[in-house]
Short mmCIF file of the C-alpha atoms (twelve columns), coordinates in Angstrom:
data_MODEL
# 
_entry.id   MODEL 
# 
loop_
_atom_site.group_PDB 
_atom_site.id 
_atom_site.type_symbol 
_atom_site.label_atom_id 
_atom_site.label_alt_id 
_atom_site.label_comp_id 
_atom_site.label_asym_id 
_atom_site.label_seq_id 
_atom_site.Cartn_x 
_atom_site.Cartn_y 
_atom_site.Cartn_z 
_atom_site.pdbx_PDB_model_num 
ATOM 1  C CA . UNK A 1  27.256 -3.302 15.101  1 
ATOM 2  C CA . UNK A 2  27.741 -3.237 11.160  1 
ATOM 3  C CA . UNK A 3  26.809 0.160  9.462   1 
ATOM 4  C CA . UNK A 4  24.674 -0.183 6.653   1 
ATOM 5  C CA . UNK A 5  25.260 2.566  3.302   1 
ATOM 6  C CA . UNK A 6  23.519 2.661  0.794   1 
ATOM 7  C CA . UNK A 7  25.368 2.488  -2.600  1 
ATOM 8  C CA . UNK A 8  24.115 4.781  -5.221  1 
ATOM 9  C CA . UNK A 9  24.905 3.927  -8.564  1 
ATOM 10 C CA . UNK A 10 25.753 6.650  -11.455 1 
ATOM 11 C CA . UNK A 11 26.075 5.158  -14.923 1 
ATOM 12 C CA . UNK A 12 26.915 6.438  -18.517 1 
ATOM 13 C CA . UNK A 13 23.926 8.356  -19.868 1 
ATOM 14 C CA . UNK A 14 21.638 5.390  -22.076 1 
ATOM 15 C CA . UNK A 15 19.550 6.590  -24.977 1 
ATOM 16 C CA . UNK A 16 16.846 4.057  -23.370 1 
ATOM 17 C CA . UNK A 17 15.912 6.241  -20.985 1 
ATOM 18 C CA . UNK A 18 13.379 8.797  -23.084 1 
ATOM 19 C CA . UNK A 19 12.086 5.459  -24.705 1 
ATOM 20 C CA . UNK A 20 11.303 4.528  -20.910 1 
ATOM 21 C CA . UNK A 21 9.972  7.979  -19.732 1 
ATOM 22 C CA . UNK A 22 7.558  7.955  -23.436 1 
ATOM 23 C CA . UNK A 23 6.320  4.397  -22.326 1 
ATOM 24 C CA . UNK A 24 5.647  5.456  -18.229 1 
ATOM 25 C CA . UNK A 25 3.929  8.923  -19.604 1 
ATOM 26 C CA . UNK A 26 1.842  6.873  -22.343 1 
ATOM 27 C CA . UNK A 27 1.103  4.521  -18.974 1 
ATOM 28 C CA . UNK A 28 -0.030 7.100  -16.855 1 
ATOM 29 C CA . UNK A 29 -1.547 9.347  -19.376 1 
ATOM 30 C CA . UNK A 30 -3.880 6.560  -19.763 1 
ATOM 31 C CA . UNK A 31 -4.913 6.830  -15.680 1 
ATOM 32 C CA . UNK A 32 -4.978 10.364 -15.462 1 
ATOM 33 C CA . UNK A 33 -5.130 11.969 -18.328 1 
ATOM 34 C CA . UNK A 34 -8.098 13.558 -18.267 1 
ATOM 35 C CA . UNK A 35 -7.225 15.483 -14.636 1 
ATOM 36 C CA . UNK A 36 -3.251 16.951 -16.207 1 
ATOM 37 C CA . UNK A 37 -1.769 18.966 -18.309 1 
ATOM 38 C CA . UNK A 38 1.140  17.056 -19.284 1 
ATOM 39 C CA . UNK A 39 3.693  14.870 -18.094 1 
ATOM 40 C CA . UNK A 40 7.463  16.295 -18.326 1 
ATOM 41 C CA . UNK A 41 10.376 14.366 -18.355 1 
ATOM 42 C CA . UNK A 42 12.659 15.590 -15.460 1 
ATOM 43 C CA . UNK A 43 15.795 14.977 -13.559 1 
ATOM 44 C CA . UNK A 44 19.339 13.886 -14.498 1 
ATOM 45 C CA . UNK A 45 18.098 10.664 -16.996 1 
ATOM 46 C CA . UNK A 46 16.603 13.552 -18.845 1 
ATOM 47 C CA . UNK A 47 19.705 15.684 -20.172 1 
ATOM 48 C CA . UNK A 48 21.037 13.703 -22.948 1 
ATOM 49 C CA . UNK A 49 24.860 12.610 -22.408 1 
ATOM 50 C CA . UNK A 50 25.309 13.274 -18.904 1 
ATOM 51 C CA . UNK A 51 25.436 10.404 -16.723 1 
ATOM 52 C CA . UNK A 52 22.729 9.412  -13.556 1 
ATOM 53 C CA . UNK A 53 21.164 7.502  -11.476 1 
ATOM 54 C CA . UNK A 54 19.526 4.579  -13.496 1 
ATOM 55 C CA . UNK A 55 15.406 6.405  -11.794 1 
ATOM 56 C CA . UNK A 56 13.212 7.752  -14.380 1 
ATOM 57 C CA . UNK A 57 11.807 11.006 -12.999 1 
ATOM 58 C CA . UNK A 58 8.803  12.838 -14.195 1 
ATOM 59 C CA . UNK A 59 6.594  15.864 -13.081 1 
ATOM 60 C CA . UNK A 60 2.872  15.707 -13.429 1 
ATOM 61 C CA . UNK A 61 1.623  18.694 -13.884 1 
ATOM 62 C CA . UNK A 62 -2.009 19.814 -13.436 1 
ATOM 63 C CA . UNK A 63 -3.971 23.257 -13.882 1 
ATOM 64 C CA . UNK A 64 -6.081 22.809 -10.457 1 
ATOM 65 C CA . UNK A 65 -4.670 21.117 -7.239  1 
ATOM 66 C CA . UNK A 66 -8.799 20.279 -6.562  1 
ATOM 67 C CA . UNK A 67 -7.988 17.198 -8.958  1 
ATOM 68 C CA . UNK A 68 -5.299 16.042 -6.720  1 
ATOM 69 C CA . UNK A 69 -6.867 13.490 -4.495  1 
ATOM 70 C CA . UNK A 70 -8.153 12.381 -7.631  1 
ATOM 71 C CA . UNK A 71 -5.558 11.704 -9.484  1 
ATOM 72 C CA . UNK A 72 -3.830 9.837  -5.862  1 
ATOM 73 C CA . UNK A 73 -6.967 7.798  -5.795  1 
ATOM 74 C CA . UNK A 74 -7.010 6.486  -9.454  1 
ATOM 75 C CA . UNK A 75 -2.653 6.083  -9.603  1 
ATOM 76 C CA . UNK A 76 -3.566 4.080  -6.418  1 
ATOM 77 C CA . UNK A 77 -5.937 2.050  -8.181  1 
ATOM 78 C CA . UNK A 78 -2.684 0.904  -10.544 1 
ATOM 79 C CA . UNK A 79 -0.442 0.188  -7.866  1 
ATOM 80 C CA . UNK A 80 1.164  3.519  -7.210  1 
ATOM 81 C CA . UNK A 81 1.583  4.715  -3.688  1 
ATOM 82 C CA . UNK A 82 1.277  8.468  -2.639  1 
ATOM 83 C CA . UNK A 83 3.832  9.006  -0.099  1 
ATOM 84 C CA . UNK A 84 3.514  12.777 0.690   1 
ATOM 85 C CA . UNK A 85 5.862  15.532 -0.130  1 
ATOM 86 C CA . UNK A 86 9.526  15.392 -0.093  1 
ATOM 87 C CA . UNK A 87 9.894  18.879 0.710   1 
# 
């Protein structure tokens, strides 16, 4: 039986990567805009000159959990998929 692994992939830190995160938030500040607060730029691509994993992560954050299933239901509407909590 062959093992499969997974290869992660860290790479130099790119500059890109707050041009990407401004495009996604201006993206998705367009759904859902009207339910948030704002939309932070987290994780590893955010610290400028450290090096990461190529993923663009971001935090929505929102005053009221009520407009959760909201928010779900109109991302879902553009293709996004809720897939729980990675707790």
């Amino acid at each position: 039986m062959t093992e499969t692994r997974r290869v992660i992939e860290v790479v130099p830190y790119n500059p890109e990567w707050e041009t990407e995160f401004e495009r996604i938030k201006k993206m998705i500040w367009g759904y859902i805009g009207d339910y948030i607060v704002t939309i932070e730029h987290v994780g590893s691509t955010s610290v400028e000159g450290l090096s990461a994993k190529p993923i663009i992560d971001l935090d929505v954050v929102m005053e009221s959990y009520d407009v959760f299933p909201e928010i779900v239901q109109r991302l879902g509407e553009h293709g996004y998929e809720h897939e729980g909590n990675f707790v």
